[in-house]
N, C-alpha and C positions, 0 to 999 in steps of 0.2 A: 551396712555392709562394708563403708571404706576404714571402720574402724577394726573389723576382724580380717579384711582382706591386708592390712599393715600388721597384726598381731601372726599371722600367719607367714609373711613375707620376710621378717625378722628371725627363723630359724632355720631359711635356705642361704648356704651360700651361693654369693653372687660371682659374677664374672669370672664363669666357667671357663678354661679347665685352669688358669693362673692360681686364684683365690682355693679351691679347690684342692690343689696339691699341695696348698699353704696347710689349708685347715686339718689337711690328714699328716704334715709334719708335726705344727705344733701338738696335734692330739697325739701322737707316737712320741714324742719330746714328754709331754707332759706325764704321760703316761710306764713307760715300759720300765722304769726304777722306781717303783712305787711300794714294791717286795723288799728293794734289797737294806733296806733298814727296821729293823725294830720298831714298835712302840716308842718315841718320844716326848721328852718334858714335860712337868708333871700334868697339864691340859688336857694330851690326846689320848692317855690310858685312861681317863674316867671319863669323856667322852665318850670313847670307844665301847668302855665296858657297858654305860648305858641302855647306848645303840644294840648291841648282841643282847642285851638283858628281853629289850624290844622285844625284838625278831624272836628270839625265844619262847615268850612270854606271850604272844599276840598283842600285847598293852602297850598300845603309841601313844598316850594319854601319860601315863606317870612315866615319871624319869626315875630310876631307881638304880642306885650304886651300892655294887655288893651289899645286896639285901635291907639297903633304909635308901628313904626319898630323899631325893638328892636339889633344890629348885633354886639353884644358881643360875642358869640359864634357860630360853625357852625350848622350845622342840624341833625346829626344821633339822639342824646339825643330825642331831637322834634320828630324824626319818631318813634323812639322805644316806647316812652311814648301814641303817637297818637294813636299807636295800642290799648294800653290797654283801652284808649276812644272810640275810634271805634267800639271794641268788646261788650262796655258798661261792662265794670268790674267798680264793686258798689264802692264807697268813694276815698282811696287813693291807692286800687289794680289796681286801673288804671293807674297811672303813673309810680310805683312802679313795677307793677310783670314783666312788660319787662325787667328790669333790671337786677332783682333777676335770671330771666330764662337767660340770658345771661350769668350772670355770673358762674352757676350753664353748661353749654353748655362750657364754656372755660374752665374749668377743666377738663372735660373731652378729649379735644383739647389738652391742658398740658398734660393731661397723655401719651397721643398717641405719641406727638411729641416729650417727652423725653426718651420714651423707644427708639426711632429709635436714639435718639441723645446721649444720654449716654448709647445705648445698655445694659438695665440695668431694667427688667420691675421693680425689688424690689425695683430701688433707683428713677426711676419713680415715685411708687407707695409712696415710702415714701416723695416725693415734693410734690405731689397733697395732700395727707394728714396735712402735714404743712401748704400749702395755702391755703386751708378748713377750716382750723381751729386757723386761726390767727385774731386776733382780727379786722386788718383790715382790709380786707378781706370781712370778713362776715358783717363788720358796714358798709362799702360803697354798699351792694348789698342788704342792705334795703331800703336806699334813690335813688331818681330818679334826679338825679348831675352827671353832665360828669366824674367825675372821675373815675366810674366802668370802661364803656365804654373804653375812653383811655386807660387804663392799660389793658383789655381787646386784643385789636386791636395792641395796640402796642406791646406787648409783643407776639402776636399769629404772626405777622409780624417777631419780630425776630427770632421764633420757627419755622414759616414756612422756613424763609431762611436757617438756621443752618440743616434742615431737609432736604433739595436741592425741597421740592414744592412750584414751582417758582409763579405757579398760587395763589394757597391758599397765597404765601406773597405778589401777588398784589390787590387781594381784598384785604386783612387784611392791609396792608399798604391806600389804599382808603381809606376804614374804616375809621384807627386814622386820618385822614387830616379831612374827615368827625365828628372826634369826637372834636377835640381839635383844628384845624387848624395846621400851621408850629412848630408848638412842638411836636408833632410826628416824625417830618423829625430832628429835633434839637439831640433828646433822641437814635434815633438810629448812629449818631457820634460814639461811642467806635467798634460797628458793622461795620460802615463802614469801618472804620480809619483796625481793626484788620483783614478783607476781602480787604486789597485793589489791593492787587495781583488777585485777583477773577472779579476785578470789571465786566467782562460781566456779572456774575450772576445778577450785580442788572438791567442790560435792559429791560428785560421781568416786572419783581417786577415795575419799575420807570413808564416806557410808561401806565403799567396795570393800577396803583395807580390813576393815572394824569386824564383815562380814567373815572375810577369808581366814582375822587372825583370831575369830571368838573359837572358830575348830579344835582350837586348844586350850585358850583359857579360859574360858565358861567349863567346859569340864576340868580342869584343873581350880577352878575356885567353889567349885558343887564338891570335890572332892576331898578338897585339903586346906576348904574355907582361907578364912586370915590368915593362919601359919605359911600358905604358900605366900602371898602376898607381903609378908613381914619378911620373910629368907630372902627372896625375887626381887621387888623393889627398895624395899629400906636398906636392908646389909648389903644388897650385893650393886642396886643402882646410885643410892643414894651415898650409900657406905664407901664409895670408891674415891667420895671428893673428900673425905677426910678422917678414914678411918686408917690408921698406921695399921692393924690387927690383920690387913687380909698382903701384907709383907712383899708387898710389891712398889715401896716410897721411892719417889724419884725425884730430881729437883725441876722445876718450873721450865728450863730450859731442853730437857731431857730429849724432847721431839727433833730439836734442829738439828742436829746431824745427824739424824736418823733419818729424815722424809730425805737432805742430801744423799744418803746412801739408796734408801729403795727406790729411786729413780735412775738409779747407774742402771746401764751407759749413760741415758740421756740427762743427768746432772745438769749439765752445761744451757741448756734449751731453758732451763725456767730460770736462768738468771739473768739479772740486768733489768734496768728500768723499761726499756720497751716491753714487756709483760703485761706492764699496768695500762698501758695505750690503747692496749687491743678491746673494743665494744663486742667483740665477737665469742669474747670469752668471757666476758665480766661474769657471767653465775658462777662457770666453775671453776673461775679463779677464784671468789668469795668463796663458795664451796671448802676448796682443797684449804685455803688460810684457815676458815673457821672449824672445820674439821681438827687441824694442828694443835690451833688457841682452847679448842672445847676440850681435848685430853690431856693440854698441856695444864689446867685448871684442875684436875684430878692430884691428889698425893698420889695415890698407886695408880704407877703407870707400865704398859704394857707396852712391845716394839709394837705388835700387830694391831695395835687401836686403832693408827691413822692410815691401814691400809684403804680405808673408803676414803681417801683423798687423791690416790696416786690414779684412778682413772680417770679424776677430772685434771689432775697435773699432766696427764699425759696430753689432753683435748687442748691444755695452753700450749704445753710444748709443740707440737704439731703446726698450730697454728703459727706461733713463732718462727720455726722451723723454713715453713711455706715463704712468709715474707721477709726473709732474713738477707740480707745480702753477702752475709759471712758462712755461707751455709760449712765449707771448706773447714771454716776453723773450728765451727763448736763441732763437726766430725768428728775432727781430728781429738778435739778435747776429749770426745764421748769413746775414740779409743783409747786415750789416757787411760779414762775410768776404768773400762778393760782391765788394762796392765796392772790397774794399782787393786781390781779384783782376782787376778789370775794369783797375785800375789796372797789375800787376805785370805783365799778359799784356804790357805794352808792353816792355818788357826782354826777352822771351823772344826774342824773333828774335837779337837781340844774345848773349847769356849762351850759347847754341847754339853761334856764332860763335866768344867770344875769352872769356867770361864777362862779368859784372856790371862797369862801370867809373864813376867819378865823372860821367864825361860824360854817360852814360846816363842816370842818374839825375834829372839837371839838366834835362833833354828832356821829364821826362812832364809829362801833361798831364792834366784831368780827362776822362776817359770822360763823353758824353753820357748812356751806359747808367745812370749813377750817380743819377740823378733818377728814376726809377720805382721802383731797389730802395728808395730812402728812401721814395716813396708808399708803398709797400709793408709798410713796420714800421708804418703808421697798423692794418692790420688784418691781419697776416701768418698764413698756414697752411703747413702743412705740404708739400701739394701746389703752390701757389705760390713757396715757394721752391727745390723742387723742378723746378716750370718755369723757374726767372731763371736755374740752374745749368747745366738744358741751354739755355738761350740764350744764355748767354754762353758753353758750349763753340760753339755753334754761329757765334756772331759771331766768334770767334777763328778757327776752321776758316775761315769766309768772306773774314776779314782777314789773318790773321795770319800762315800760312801760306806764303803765298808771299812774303816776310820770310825766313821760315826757310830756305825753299828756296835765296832765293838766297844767304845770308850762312852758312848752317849747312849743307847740301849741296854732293857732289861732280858733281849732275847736270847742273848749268851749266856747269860746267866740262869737263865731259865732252865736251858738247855742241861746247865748240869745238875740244877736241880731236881727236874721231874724225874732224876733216873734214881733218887734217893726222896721219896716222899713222906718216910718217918724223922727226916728232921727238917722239914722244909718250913724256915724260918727267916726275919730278913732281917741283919742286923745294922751298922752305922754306914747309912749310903744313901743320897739324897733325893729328895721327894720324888723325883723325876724315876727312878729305878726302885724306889718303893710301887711309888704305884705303877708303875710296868711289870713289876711281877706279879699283882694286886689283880691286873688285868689279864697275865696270863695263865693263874693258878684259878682264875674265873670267882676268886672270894678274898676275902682280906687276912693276909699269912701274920704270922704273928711276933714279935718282936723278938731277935734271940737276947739281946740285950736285958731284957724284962724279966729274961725265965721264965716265958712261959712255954706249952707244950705248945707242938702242931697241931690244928685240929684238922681232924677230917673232912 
């Protein structure tokens, strides 16, 4: 009973009514700009189009992209998104708010299981506040891309174990094999390696997992025998450490200023050698590193790979945070990061588009926002810069957005095309807006390029 009476107490928020009118901002945050953008990059329209294929079809079992099987990824993303088709939520809230509510549900999961784990509600409460409000974070739980997910699942996996509920980390361990396949079982290495005198704790977790994630792949290998397996794990897990072919090459270093970016504001909190001092954090500091070092070993690499690192960077930082005696400066620093985001959001509509170019660059301008975060370093707290982070998601949703839509989306495009469906063709535009109109014409348009005809 004390292990289901913790599996239950982990989906209430606590410390009414503060926490509470927390959890119904960030979910209204997370949520209410989830329409105003199109289909994005080439990932979430053949995702997407899956998931609807689902819901359509009644068949949570095969993944199927405009009309052939598709076994790049496994199926959680597909169920979570099918819901929102299911339900018929209007345009792109249907792919999309499963994910935002998931992710918005694991922080509150975070919070529970670090109070029990660093007995600590305040230093709890200040991780889940960092990871609320870290740039990426909040950018992965708008898009419907397995990244939330994983980092989600896997990290609730090694929260549940560190917490000793052995249940909750075998669903949750499930979960990420369902989200990502054998890179869930890869990422938790530093957990195992530092539990290995424990090792009966992981029986229950293992058998559990094995149980939750054969729901998909036993019928998917009675199915689609080897072929699935040859697509799934050789090209797409195995293929990813040095296959140049799936055109995503990156050079060895590619991570390191990228884990400094998805941590703004709080950049500042995981630097410096006291990091390494703290016993309190030793897993998921090893965590977040080997997470970095495991994708940094990939040739094609992705930004959203090391997202399942930035909730245990947040659990260092926090803790950092707590015992710091400078707390005033790295504040102050982490409004820096602000100002030097209020600035970069101006690129984003572009970099979406065609990437980052000299011209762009040349164009910014100062943010008016950048004059309060400076007020701001006069007496800076920790919940204050915690609100300039959701204000400045929030001015960006308000701004920025329809920027994206129209320069980085296929929904404008779309728009003029459905109103002429005898020539509806796609011609020189890249992958991301091929297949977003791919997924909004519901089948695969045809090349104008090529000469061929539309087909019906």
């Amino acid at each position: 009973m004390a292990h289901r009476s913790h599996f239950i107490l982990v989906i209430v928020p606590v410390r009414l009514p503060v926490l509470a009118f927390a959890f119904l901002a960030i979910t209204f945050l997370y949520t209410w700009s989830l329409n105003s953008t199109g289909i994005i990059t080439p990932d979430e329209p053949r995702y997407a189009a899956i998931a609807k294929h689902m819901a359509d079809s009644g068949d949570f079992i095969s993944p199927i992209l405009w009309g052939e099987p598709w076994f790049e990824k496994p199926a959680l993303l597909y169920w979570l998104s099918a819901v929102g088709f299911k339900l018929g939520l209007p345009g792109e809230f249907a792919p999309r708010l499963p994910i935002a509510i998931c992710s918005v549900l694991f922080l509150v999961f975070y919070y529970r299981a670090l109070s029990k784990i660093l007995d600590s509600r305040e230093t709890a409460l200040t991780a889940v506040t960092m990871l609320s409000t870290t740039v990426y974070w909040f950018a992965f739980s708008q898009v419907a891309v397995t990244d939330l997910p994983l980092a989600a699942t896997f990290t609730g996996t090694l929260l549940a174990v560190l917490a000793g509920w052995r249940r909750a980390a075998a669903v949750f361990f499930g979960l990420a094999l369902l989200a990502k396949g054998a890179v869930a079982a890869a990422l938790l290495l530093p957990l195992v390696w530092l539990k290995r005198h424990e090792w009966r704790l992981w029986i229950m977790p293992g058998v559990g997992a094995i149980a939750v994630a054969s729901v998909w792949y036993v019928p998917m290998t009675l199915k689609f025998g080897w072929t699935f397996w040859q697509v799934f794990f050789v090209e797409h897990h195995l293929g990813r450490f040095a296959n140049p072919a799936l055109q995503h090459v990156q050079p060895f270093w590619f991570y390191l200023p990228i884990v400094l970016a998805a941590m703004v504001p709080w950049t500042p909190m995981i630097l410096g050698r006291r990091i390494l001092q703290e016993s309190s954090t030793k897993v998921f500091l090893w965590t977040a590193v080997w997470c970095v070092f495991f994708f940094s070993c990939f040739m094609n690499k992705l930004p959203g790979y090391i997202l399942p690192g930035v909730p245990s960077l947040c659990v260092v930082a926090a803790v950092r945070y707590q015992k710091s005696q400078i707390k005033a400066l790295l504040l102050c620093l982490s409004l820096m990061c602000l100002m030097v985001v209020l600035l970069a959001a101006q690129l984003v509509p572009v970099a979406v588009n065609s990437g980052i170019k000299r011209q762009a660059l040349a164009s910014l301008t100062l943010p008016w926002g950048v004059i309060p975060l400076a007020i701001l370093c006069f007496r800076p707290s920790l919940r204050a810069v915690a609100a300039a982070s959701f204000l400045c998601f929030a001015w960006f949703q308000a701004t920025k957005l329809a920027e994206v839509n129209a320069l980085g989306s296929a929904r404008p495009r779309w728009e003029k095309m459905k109103a002429q469906p005898e020539s509806q063709c796609i011609g020189d535009v890249p992958r991301s807006i091929r297949y977003g109109l791919n997924y909004y014409a519901n089948r695969t348009l045809p090349d104008c390029n090529a000469g061929e005809k539309p087909n019906d």
